[in-house]
C-alpha positions as CSV (number, residue, x, y, z in Angstrom):
1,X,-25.5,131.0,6.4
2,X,-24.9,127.6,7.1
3,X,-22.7,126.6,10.3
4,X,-19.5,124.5,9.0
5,X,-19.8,120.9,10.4
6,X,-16.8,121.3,12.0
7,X,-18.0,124.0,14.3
8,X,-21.0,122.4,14.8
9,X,-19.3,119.2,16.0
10,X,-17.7,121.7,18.6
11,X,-20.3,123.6,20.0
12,X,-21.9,119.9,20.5
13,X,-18.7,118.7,22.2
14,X,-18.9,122.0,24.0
15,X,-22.2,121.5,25.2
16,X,-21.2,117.8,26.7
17,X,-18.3,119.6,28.3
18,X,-20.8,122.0,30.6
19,X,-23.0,118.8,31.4
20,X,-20.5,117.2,32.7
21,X,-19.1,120.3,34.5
22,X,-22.7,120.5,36.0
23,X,-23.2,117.1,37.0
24,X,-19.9,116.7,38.8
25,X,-20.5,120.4,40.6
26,X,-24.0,119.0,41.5
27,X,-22.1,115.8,43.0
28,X,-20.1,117.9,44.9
29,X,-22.6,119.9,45.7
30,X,-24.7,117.4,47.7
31,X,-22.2,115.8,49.5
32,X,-21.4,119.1,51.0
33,X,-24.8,118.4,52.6
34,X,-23.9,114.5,53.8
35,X,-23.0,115.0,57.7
36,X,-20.2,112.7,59.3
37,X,-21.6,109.8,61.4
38,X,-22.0,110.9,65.3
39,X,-22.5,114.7,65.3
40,X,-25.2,116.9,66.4
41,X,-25.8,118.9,63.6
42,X,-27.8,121.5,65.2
43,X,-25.5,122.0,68.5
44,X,-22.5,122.5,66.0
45,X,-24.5,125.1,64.0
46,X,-24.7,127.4,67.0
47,X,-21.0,126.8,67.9
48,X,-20.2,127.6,64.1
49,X,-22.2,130.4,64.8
50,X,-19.3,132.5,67.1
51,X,-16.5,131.6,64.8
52,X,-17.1,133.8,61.4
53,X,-14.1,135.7,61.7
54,X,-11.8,133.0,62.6
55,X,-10.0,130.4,60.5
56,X,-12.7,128.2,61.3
57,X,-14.9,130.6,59.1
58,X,-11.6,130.8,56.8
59,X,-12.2,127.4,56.0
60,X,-15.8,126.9,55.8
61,X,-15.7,129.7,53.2
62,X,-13.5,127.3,51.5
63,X,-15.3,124.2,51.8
64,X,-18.6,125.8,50.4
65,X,-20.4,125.6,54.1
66,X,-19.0,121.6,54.8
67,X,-16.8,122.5,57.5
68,X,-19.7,124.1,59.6
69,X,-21.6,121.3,59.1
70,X,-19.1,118.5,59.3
71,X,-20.3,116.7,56.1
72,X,-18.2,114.0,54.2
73,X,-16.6,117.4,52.2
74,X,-15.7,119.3,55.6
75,X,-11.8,119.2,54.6
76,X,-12.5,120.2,50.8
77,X,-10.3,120.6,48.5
78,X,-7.6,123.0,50.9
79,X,-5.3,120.1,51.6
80,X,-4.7,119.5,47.8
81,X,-3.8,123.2,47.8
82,X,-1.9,122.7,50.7
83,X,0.2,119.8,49.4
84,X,0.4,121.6,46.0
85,X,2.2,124.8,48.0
86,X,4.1,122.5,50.4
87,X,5.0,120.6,47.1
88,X,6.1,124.2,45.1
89,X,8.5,125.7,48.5
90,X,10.5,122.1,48.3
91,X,11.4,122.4,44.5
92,X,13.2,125.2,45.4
93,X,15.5,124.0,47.9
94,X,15.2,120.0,47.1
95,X,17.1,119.8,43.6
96,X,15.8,116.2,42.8
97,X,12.2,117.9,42.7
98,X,13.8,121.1,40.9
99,X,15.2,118.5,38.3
100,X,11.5,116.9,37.8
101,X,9.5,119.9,37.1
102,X,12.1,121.3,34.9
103,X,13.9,118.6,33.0
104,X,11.7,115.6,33.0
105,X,8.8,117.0,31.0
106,X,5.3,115.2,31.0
107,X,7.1,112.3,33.6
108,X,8.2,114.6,36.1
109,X,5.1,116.4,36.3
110,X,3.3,113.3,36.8
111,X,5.7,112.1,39.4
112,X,4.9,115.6,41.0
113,X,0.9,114.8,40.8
114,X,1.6,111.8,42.4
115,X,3.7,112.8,45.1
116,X,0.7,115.9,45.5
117,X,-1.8,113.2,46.4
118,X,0.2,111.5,48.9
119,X,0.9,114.4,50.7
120,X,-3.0,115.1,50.3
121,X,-4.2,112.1,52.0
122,X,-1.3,112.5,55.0
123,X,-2.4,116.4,55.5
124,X,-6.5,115.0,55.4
125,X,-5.6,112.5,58.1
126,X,-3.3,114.9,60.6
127,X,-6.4,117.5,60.1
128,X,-9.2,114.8,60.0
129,X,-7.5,113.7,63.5
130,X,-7.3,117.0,65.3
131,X,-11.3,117.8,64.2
132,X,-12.0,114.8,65.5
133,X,-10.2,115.1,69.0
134,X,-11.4,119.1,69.1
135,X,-15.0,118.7,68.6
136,X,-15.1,116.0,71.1
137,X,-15.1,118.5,74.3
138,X,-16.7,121.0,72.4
139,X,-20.4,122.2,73.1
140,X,-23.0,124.3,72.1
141,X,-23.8,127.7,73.6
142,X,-26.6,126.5,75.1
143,X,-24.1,123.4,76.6
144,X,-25.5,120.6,74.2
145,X,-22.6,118.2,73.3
146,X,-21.7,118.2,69.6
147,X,-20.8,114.6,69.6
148,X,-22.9,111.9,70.5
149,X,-20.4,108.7,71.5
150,X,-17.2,110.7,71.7
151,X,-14.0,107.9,71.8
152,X,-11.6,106.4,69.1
153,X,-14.3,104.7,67.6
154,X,-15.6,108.2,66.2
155,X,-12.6,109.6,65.4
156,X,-11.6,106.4,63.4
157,X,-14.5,106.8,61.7
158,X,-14.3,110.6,61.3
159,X,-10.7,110.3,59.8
160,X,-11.6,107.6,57.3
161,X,-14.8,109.9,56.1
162,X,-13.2,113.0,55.7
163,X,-9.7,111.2,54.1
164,X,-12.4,109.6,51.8
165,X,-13.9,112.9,51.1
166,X,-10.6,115.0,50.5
167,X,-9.8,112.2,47.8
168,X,-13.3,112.1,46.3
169,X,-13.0,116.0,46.0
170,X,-9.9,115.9,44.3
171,X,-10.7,113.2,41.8
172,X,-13.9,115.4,41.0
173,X,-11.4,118.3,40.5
174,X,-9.5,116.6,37.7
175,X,-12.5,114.5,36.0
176,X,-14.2,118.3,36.0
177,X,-10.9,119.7,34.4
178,X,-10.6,116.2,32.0
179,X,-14.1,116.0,30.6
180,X,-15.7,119.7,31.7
181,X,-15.1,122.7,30.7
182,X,-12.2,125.0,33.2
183,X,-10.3,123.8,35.8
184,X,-11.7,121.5,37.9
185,X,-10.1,122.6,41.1
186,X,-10.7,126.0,40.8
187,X,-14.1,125.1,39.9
188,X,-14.7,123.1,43.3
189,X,-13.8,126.4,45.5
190,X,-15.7,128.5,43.3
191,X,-18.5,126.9,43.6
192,X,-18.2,126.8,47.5
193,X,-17.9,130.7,47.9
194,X,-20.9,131.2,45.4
195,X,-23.0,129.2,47.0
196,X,-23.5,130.7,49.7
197,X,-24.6,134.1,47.9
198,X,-28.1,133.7,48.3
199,X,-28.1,133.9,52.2
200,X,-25.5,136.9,51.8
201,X,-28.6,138.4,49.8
202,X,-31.5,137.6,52.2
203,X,-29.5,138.6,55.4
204,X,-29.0,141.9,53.5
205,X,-32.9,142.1,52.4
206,X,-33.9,141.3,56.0
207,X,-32.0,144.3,57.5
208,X,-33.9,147.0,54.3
209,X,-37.3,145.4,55.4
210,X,-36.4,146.1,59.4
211,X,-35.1,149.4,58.1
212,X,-31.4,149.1,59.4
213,X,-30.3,149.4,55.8
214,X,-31.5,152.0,53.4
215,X,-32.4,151.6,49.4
216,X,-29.6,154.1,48.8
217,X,-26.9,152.4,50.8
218,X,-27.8,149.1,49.1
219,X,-27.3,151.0,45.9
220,X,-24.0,152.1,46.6
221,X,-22.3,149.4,47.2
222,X,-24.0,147.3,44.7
223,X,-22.0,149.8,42.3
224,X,-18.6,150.1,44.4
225,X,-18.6,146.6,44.5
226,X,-19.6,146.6,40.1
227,X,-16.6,148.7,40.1
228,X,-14.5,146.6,41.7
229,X,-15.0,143.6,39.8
230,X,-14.4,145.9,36.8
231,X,-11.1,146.6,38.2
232,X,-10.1,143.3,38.9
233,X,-10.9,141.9,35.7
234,X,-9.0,144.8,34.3
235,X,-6.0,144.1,36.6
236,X,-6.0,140.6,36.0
237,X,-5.8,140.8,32.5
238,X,-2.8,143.4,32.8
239,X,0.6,142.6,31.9
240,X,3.7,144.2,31.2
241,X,5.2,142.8,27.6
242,X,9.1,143.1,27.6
243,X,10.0,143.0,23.6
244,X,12.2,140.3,22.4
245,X,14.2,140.1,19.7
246,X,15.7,136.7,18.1
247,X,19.5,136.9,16.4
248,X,19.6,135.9,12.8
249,X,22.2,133.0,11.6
250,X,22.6,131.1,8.6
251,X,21.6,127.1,8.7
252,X,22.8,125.8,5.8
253,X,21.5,128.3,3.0
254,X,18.6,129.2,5.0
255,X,18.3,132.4,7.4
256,X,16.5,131.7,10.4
257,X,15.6,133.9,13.4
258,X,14.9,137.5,13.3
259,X,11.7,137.6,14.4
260,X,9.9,139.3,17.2
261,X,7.7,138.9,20.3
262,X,7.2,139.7,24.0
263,X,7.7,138.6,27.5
264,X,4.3,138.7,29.4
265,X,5.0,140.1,33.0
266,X,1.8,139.8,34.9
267,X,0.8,142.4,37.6
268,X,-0.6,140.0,40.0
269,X,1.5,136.9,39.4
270,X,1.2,135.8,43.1
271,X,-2.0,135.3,42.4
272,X,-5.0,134.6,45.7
273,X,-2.1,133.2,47.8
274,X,-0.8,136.5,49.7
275,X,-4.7,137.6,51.1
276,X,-4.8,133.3,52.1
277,X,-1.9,133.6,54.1
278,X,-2.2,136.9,55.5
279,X,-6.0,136.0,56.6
280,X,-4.7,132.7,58.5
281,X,-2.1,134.3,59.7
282,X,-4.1,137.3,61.4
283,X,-7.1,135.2,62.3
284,X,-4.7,132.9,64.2
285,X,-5.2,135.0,67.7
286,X,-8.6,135.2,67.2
287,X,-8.8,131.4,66.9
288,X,-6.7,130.4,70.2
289,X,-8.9,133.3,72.1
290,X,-11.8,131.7,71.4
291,X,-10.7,128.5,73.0
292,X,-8.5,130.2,75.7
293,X,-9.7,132.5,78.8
294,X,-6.3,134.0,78.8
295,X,-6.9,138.2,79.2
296,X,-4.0,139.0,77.4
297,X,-4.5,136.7,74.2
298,X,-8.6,138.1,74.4
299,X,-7.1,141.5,74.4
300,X,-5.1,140.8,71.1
301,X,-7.7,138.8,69.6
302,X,-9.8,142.2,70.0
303,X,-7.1,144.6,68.5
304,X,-7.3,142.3,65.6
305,X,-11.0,142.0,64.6
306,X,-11.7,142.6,61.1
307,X,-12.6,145.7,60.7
308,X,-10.1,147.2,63.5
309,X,-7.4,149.8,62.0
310,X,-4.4,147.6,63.1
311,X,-5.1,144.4,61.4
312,X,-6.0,146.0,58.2
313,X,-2.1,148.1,58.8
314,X,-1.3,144.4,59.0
315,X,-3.1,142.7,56.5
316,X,-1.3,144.9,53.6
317,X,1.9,144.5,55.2
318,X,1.3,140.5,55.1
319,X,-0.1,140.8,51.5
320,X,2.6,143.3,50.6
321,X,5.2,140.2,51.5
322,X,3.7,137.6,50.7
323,X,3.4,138.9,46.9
324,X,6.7,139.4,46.8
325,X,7.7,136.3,48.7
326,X,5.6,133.4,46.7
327,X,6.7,135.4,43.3
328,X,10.2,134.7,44.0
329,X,8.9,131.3,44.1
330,X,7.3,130.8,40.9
331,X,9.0,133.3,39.0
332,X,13.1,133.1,38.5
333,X,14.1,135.7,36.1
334,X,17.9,134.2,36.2
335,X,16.3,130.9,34.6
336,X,14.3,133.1,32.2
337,X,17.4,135.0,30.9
338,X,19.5,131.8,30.5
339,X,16.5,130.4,28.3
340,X,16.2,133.7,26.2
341,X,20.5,133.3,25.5
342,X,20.2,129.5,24.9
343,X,17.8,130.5,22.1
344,X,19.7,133.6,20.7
345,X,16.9,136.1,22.0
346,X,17.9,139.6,23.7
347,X,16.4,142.2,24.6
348,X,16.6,145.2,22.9
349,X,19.6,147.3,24.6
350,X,20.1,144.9,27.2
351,X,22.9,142.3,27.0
352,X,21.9,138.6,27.4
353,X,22.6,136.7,30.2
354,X,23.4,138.5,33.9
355,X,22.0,142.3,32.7
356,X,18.9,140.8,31.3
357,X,18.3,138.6,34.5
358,X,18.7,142.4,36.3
359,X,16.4,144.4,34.1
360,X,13.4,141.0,34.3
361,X,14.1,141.3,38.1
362,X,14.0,145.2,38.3
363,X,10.7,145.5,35.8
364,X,9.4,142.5,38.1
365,X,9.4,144.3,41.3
366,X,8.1,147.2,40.0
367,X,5.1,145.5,38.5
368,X,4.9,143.0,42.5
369,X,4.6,146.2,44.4
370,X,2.0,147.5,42.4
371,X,0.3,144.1,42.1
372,X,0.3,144.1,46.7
373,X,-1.1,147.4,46.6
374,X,-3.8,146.2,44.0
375,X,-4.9,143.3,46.2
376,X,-4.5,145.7,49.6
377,X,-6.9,147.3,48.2
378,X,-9.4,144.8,47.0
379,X,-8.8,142.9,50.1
380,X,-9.5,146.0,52.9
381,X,-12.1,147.7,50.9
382,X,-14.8,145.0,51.9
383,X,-13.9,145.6,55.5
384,X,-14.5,149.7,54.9
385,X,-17.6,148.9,53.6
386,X,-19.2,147.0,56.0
387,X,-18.0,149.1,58.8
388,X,-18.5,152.2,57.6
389,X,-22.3,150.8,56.4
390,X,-23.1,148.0,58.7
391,X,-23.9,145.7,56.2
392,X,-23.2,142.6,56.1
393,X,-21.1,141.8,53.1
394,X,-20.9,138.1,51.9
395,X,-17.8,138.5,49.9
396,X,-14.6,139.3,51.1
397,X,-11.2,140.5,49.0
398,X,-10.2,137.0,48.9
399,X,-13.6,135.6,47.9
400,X,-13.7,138.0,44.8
401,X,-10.5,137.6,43.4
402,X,-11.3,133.4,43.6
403,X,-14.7,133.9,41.6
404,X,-13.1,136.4,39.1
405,X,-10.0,134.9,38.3
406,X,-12.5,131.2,38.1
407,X,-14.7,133.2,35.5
408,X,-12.2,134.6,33.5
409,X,-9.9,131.3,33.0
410,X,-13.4,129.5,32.2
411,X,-14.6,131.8,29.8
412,X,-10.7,131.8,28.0
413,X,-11.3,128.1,27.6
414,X,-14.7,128.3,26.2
415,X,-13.6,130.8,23.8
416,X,-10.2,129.0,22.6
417,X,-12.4,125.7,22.1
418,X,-15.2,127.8,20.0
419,X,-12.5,128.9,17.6
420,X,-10.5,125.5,17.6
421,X,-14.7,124.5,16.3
422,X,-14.1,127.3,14.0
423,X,-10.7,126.5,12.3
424,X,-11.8,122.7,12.1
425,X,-14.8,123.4,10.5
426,X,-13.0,125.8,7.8
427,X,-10.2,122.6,7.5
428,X,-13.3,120.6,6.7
429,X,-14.5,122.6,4.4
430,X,-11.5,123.6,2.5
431,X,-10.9,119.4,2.4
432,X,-14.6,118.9,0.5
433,X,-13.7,121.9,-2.2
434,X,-10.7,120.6,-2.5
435,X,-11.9,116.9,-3.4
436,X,-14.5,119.0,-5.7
437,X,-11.9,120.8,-7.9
């Protein structure tokens, strides 16, 4: 059976896409590796070394391993994100960036963009800044200083390298989600957390070979954690589809309306943004005790280890309202109902307008509370794992959610471009017979 030129000429194009995705991952990729100008690496390796389960670690995860290493990439891309979610609670109390995402079309959003990078260099520079002044007292356990010539000269140079690096990541983000194949950003972190896999997998080879670790433990949580990546690509992919049905009227002599379709509800519509917040908000102690002698704050920090009853009591209450918080964000059922009337469309046994905004908002809780209790769970069950085992598992809730959600929106992209290949190629061919007859 010969392949339609038309689908050829995609899976070529297609193939150029995951070069190109490659290329500019590999990019990234090394210059996670480039160190800043000035810095011990070794003596900040063994201070990185105390500070897994703080944000410090939070962030490193992040940055795919730049942070602990102060390379060029350190900040990564978690400024954009943070100007992005800085950028998303203003539009809903500024209305002049309410009236741009809403009303201005393909020129407000690029206003947005561009107002997104600005706040991206400012947050790189206020962060470069306070790495700079922290590291410079900072030592190694065995009491080596981590910088070399500590002074303004180093932390002009470290703001201007890591600035430069948070825009360089960012511009690799959307030339990945231009020319590649996914998007770009989510591309960038994913890449970070998968990286460091391979070390996840020796650490937890080295403790079956001393014998710490036995086959069948291994085995077992090699197919809880199968499972759970089942589950969350089944979760993901869940949605709740409220029918809607579209009035009939008369243009002219021609009926038009009547038709039918759905409103896709996702269960997780929040998204990884609840377990991120929750995590820096509960690593927090943990982070000042570590610099502080205080008793008292060491005493919290303890109560709040990872694997400690009270932070995980905490962690799903965080997640819990932070679901339902950020989803009253992104998600206003009042503007979905006046859309639905504008248009004609009801749902069926609901009248438009204020009782449909009721019934979206009650099926919408519903669906958020289940959606926090999925992503408790997810989150926490790592945590029960690795206590409950002592092993040392690489990926957290968090981590998993990031590389299945990344896989899944890739693999939607690659499929929707194969058949766009597909329905050229028929075009093509239904042009030539066509021309023959």
């Amino acid at each position: 059976m010969n392949t339609p030129r038309g689908a050829s000429a995609g899976l070529s194009e297609l193939k150029q896409k995951f070069i190109w995705t490659f290329l500019l991952l590999a990019v990234y990729r090394v210059g996670v590796h480039l160190p800043v100008p000035g810095v011990d690496g070794a003596a900040l390796a063994d201070f990185f070394a105390n500070f897994q389960n703080t944000l410090f670690g939070l962030f490193d995860m992040f940055s795919g391993g730049g942070l602990k290493r102060l390379s060029i990439f350190a900040l990564g891309i978690m400024p954009y994100i943070s100007a992005s979610i800085i950028l998303q609670l203003l539009t809903v109390v500024s209305p002049e960036l309410k009236r741009l995402s809403r009303q201005e079309g393909a020129a407000g959003k690029k206003k947005i963009t561009q107002y997104t990078r600005y706040g991206t260099v400012l947050i790189s520079i206020v962060q470069g800044l306070g790495i700079a002044v922290g590291i410079e007292s900072m030592t190694s356990p065995t009491g080596a200083p981590i910088v070399f010539m500590p002074g303004w000269g180093f932390r002009l140079v470290t703001v201007i390298t890591l600035t430069a690096g948070t825009i360089f990541v960012m511009w690799l983000g959307e030339k990945i989600t231009e020319k590649g194949i996914g998007n770009g950003i989510s591309l960038i972190i994913c890449s970070g957390i998968i990286a460091g896999l391979p070390s996840g997998i020796s650490r937890s080879y080295s403790l079956f070979r001393a014998g710490d670790v036995s086959l069948f433990t291994i085995l077992f949580i090699v197919i809880v954690m199968a499972g759970v990546l089942v589950g969350i690509t089944f979760m993901e992919r869940a949605q709740r589809r409220i029918p809607i049905h579209y009035a009939k009227r008369m243009v002219g002599r021609k009926m038009y309306g009547g038709q039918t379709s759905h409103l896709p509800l996702r269960i997780n519509t929040a998204g990884v943004i609840p377990p991120i917040f929750a995590s820096s908000l509960l690593m927090f102690p943990a982070t000042l005790a570590n610099f502080s002698n205080i008793e008292a704050l060491n005493n919290v920090a303890h109560y709040f280890q990872p694997d400690s009853l009270l932070y995980n009591i905490f962690f799903v209450g965080f997640i819990t309202f932070f679901c339902f918080f950020y989803t009253a964000i992104i998600f206003d059922p009042k503007d979905i109902a006046e859309n639905l009337k504008k248009q004609g469309a009801f749902v069926p046994g609901i009248r438009p307008g204020f009782k449909t905004n009721e019934y979206i908002d009650k099926v919408l809780t519903r669906l958020t509370l289940w959606g926090a209790l999925y992503i408790s769970l997810v989150c926490v069950l790592p945590m029960v794992l690795m206590k409950q085992f002592n092993v040392p598992f690489y990926y957290g809730g968090t981590s998993l959610l990031i590389v299945v959600g990344v896989a899944m929106d890739t693999m939607s992209q690659v499929q929707s471009h194969l058949i766009s290949g597909r329905y050229d190629g028929l075009l093509a061919k239904a042009k030539i017979k066509g021309r023959r007859d």
